[in-house]
Structure formats: structure tokens, C-alpha cells
C-alpha positions as a Markdown table, in Angstrom:
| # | Residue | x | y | z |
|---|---|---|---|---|
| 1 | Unk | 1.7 | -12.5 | -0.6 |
| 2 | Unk | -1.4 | -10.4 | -0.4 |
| 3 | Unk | -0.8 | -9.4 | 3.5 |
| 4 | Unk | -0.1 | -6.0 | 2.9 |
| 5 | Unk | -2.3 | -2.7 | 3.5 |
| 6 | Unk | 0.2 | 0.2 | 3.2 |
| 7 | Unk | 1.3 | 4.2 | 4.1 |
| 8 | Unk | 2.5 | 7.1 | 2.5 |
| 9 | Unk | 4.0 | 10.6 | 3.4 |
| 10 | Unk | 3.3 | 14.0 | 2.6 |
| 11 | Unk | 4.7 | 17.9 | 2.0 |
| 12 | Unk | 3.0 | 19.3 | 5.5 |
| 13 | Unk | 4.9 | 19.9 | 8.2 |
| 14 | Unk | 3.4 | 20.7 | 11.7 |
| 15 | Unk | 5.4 | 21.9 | 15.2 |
| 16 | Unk | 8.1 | 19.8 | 15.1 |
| 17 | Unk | 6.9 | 16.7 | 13.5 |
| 18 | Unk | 9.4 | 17.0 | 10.2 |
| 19 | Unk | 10.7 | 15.0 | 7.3 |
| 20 | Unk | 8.7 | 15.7 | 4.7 |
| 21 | Unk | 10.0 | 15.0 | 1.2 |
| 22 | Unk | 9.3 | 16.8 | -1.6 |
| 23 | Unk | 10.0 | 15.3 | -5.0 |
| 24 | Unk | 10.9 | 11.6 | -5.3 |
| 25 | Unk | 10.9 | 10.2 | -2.4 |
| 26 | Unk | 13.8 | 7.5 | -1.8 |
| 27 | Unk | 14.0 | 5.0 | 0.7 |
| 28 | Unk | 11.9 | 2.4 | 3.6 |
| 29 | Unk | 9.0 | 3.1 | 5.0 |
| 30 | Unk | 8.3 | 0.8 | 8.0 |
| 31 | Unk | 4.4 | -0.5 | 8.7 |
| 32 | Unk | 2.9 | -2.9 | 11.0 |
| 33 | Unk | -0.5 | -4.5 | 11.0 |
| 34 | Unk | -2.4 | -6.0 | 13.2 |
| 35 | Unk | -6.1 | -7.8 | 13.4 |
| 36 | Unk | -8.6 | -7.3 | 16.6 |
| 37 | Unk | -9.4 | -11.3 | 16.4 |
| 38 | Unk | -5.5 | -12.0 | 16.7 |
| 39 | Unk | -2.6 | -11.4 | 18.3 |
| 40 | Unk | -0.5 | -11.5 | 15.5 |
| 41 | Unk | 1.5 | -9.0 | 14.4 |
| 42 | Unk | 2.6 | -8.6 | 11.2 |
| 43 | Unk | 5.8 | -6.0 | 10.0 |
| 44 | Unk | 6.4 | -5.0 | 6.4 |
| 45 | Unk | 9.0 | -3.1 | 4.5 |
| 46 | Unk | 8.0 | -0.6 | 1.6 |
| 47 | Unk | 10.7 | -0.1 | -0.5 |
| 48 | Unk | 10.3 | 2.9 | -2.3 |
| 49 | Unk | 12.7 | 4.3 | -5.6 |
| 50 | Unk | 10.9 | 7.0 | -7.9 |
| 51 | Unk | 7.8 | 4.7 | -10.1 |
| 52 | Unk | 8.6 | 1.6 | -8.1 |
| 53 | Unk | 8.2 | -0.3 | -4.7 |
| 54 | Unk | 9.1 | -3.3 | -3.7 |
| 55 | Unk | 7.0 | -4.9 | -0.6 |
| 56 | Unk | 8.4 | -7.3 | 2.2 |
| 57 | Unk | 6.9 | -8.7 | 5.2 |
| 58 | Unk | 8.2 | -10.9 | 7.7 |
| 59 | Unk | 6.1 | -14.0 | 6.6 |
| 60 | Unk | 6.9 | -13.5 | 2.9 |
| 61 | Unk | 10.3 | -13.2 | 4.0 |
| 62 | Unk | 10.8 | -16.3 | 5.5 |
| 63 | Unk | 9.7 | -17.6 | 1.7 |
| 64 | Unk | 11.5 | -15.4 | 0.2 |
| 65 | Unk | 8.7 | -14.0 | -1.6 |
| 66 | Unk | 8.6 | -10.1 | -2.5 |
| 67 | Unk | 6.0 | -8.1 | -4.7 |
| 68 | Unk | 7.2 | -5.3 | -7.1 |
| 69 | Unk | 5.3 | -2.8 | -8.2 |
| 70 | Unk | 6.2 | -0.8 | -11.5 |
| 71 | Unk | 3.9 | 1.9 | -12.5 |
| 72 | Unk | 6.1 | 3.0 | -15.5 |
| 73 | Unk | 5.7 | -0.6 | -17.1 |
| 74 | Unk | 2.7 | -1.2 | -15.2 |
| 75 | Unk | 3.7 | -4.3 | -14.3 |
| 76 | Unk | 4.0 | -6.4 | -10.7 |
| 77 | Unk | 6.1 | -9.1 | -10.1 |
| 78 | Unk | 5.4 | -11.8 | -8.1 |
| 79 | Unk | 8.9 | -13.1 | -6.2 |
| 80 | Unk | 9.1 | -16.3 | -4.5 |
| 81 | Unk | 11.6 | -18.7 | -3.7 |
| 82 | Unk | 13.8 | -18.4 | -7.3 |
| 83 | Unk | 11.0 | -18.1 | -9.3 |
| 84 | Unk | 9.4 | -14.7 | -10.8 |
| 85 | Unk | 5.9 | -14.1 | -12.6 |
| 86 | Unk | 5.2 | -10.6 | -13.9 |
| 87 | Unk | 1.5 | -9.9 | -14.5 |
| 88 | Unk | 0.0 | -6.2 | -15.9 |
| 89 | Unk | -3.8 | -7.7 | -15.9 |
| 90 | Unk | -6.3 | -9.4 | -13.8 |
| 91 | Unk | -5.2 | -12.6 | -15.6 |
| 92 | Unk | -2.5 | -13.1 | -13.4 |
| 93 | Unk | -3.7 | -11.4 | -10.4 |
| 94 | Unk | -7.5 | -13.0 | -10.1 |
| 95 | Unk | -7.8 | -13.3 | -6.4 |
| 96 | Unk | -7.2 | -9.6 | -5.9 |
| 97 | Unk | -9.3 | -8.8 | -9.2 |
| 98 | Unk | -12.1 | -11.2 | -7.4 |
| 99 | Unk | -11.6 | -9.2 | -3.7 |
| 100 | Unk | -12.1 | -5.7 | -5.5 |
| 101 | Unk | -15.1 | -7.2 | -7.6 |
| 102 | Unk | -17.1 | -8.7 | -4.7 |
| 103 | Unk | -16.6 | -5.0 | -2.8 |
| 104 | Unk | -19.5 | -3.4 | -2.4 |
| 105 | Unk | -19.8 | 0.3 | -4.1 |
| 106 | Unk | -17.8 | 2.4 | -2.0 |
| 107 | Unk | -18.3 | 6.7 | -1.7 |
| 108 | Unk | -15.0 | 8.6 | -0.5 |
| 109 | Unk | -15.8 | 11.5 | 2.4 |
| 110 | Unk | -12.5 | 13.7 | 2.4 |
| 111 | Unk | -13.2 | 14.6 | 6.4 |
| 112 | Unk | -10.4 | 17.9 | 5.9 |
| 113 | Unk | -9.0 | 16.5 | 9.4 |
| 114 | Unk | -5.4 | 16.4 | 9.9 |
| 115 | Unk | -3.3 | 13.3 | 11.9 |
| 116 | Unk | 0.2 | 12.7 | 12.9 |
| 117 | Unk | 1.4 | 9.4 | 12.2 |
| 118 | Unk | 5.1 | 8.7 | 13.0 |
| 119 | Unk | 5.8 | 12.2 | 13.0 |
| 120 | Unk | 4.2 | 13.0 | 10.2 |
| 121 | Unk | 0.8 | 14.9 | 9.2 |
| 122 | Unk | -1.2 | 13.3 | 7.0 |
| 123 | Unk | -5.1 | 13.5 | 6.2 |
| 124 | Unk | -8.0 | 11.7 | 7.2 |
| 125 | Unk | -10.2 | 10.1 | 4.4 |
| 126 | Unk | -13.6 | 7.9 | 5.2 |
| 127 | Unk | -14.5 | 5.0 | 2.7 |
| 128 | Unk | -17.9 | 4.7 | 2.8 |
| 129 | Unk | -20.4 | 1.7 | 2.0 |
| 130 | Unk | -22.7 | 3.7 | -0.4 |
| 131 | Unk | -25.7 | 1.0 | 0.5 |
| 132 | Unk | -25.8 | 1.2 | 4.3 |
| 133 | Unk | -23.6 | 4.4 | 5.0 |
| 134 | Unk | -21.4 | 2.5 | 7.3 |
| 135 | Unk | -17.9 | 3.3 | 7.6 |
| 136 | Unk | -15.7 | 0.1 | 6.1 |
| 137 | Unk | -12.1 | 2.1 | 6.0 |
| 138 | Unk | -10.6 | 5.2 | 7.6 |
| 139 | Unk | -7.3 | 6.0 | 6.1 |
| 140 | Unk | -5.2 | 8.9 | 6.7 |
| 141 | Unk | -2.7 | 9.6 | 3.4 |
| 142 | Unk | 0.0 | 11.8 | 2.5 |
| 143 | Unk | 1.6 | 12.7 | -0.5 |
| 144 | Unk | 5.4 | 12.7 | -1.8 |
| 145 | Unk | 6.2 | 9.0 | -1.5 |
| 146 | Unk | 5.2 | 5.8 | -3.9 |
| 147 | Unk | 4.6 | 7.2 | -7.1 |
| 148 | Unk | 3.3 | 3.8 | -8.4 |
| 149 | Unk | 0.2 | 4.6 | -7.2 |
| 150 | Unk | -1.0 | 1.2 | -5.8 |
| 151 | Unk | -3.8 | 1.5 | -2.9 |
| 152 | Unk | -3.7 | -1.3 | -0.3 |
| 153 | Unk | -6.9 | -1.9 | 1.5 |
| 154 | Unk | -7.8 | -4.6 | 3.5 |
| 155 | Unk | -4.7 | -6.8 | 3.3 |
| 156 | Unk | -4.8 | -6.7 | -0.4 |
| 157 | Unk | -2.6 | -5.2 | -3.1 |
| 158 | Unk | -4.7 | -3.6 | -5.7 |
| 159 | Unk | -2.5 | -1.6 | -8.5 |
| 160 | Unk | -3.4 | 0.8 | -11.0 |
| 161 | Unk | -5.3 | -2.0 | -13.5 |
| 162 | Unk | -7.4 | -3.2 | -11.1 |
| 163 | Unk | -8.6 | -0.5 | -8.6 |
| 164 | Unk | -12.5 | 1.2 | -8.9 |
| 165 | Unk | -13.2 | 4.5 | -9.5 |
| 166 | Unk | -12.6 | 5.2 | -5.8 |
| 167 | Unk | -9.3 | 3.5 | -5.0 |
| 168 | Unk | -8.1 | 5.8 | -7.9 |
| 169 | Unk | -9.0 | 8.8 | -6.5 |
| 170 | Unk | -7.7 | 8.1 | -3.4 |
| 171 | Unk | -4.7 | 7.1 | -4.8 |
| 172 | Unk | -4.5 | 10.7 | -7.0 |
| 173 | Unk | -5.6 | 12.7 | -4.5 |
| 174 | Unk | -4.3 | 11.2 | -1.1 |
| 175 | Unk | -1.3 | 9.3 | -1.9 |
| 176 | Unk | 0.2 | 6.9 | 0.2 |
| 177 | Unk | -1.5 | 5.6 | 3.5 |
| 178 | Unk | 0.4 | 6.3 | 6.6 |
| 179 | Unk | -2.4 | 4.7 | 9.0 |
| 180 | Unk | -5.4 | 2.7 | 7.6 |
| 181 | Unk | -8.5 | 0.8 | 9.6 |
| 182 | Unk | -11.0 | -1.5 | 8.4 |
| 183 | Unk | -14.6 | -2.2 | 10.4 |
| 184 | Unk | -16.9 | -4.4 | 10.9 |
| 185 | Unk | -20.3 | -2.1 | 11.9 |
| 186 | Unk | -18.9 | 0.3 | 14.2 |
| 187 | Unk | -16.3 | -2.3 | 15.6 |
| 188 | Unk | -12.5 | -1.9 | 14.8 |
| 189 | Unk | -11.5 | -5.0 | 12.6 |
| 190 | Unk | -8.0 | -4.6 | 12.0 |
| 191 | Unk | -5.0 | -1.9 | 11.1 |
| 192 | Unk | -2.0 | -1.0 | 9.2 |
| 193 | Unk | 0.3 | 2.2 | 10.2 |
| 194 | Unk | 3.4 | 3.5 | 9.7 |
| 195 | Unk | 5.9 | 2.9 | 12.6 |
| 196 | Unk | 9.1 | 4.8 | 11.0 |
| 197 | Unk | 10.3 | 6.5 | 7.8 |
| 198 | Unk | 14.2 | 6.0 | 6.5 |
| 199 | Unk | 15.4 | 8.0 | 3.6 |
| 200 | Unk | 18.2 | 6.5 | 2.0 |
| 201 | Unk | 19.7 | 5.3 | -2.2 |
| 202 | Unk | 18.5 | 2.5 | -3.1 |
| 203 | Unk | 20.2 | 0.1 | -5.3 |
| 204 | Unk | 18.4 | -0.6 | -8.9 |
| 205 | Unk | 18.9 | -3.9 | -8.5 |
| 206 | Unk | 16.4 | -4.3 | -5.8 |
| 207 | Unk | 13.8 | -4.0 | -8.1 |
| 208 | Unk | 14.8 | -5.8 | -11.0 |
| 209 | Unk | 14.2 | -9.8 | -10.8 |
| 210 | Unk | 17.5 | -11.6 | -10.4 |
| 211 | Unk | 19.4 | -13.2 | -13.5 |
| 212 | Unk | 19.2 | -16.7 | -11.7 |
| 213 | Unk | 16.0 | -16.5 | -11.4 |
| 214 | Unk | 13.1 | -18.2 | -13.5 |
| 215 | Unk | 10.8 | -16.0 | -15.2 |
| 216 | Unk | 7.0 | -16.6 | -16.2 |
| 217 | Unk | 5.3 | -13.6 | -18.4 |
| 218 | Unk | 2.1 | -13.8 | -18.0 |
| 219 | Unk | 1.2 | -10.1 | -19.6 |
């Protein structure tokens, strides 16, 4: 469940790179990730409808496991098989809460360079080590998407009640990610980007938990 860094879209448009949606964005943004030690590749689905997303990636999917993201009732839930737990705290969500306390400090370096990623410009943000000055993340983000303001960064899921100071000002003043890389010293370590963009209506009831499902509150 926590294989899933993640992309965003903004309100720039350059040439002929287009579809850029201002307002509420509605619809599937398309990612795939990949690690330099492996040849796996790994696709997800964003779902995105006004405050909430709903994440899928293949492996999940053959689990039937989903993660849903509410920023209005700041709450995620957890899908899997026909069960559903719905945290709003660390209490729930402890190995992410452990990932972003063992992180070291981080600095953000907002480079002002633009990127197109799947037709789409979006802007190029360092995360810095503060200690040693090394580069850990480059992320390029864009605005107009996910609204539930969850940052994904290194293959974990870290909403609103758990980011530092840093995830939530990239997640206020860059939005979504459309391309994200992690390193290890000055060596590439692993990616997530954007592969395609599909507006479309959404049903509610993708991101409500299903009636036949069992529920565990753990908020």
C-alpha cells in the first residue's frame, strides 16, 4: 500500500503542450515508477474528484487494496480485500509517521526552471539535505489538480497530519508532482512521472467505502 510517489498538473501552458485545468480538476492521472536497482515497473492510477483521491497500482490491485485520501474529513482509508480502516492520525498510519520522522531535515530550493512532463509544464523544485547539502529529491509540480494536498515522496504516502514543515510547503506552493526523483549522492535511485492525464466525471461512489464492506475507525 505505500508504493506510491505521485504528480500533479498546473495552469501554464507552453507551445502546444495544452490541457491545463483551471478549477477542480476531475479525472485519472496516469504515473509510473521505477527503481535503478530493478527492473520493475510499477503503474498507478490517481483518481482525482474535487478534496479527494483515490490511489491504485497494479500490485495493490491484484489485492484489491486502494488508499483514499479526504482532505475535507481529513481522513485516509485504507482498502483491502473487503475490509476498510479509516485513520486521521499517526495512530493508524505509524510506518509512514516513522519514514517522515527518521528523515533527515530537509531545505526546499524553488530552482524557477520550467519542465514538460506529458505535455504539460510544470516547475522544478530541489529537496535538499540541510546537513550535507546533497540533493535527496527533485520534483517538478503543477498546480490545479489534487486538492487533498497529500505529498508523496519516496514511495510513501504522507497526508496533511503527518508531513514537516517542508512537505507542506511544497504541497501549498507546488501542488501535485508530475515527475519526482530520489538520489542516493549524486546517483539516480529511483522515479515517479506522469505518463498521461484523462479528464473525465467521476462517480461518488468511488470514494466512499462500499456497504458490504467491514469498517474499522481507528480516528
Amino acid at each position: 500500500m505505500k508504493t506510491l510517489l505521485c504528480a500533479v498538473i498546473v495552469m501554464y501552458a507552453l507551445g502546444n503542450h495544452s490541457v491545463l485545468f483551471a478549477g477542480d480538476f476531475e479525472g485519472i492521472i496516469h504515473l509510473k515508477h521505477t527503481r535503478s536497482s530493478s527492473p520493475l515497473v510499477t503503474n498507478t492510477e490517481v483518481y482525482v474528484k474535487g478534496a479527494r483521491t483515490r490511489y491504485h497500482s497494479d500490485r495493490g490491485r491484484s489485492q484489491n487494496e486502494a488508499i483514499i485520501v479526504d482532505s475535507e474529513r481529513h481522513t485516509v482509508t485504507f482498502l483491502k480485500g473487503k475490509d476498510a480502516v479509516i485513520v486521521d492520525s499517526g495512530k493508524g498510519y505509524s510506518g509512514i509517521a516513522a519514514f517522515v520522522n527518521q528523515m533527515p531535515a530537509m531545505i526546499l530550493d524553488r530552482t524557477g526552471k520550467r519542465d514538460t512532463v506529458a505535455g504539460h509544464l510544470c516547475e522544478t523544485w530541489r529537496v535538499i539535505d540541510k546537513k550535507t547539502k546533497a540533493t535527496a529529491f527533485e520534483v517538478c509540480t503543477a498546480e490545479g489538480l489534487d486538492r487533498s494536498e497529500t505529498v508523496i515522496i519516496g514511495w510513501e504516502i504522507a497526508p496533511p497530519f503527518l508531513q514537516s514543515s517542508w512537505m507542506k510547503q511544497l504541497a501549498k506552493e507546488g501542488g501535485f508532482t508530475l515527475r519526482s526523483i530520489s538520489y542516493d549522492g549524486e546517483r539516480e535511485e529511483g522515479r515517479t512521472e506522469v505518463t498521461s492525464i484523462e479528464k473525465k466525471d467521476l462517480e461518488d461512489s468511488f470514494f466512499t467505502i462500499p456497504a458490504n464492506y467491514s469498517k474499522q475507525d481507528i480516528r
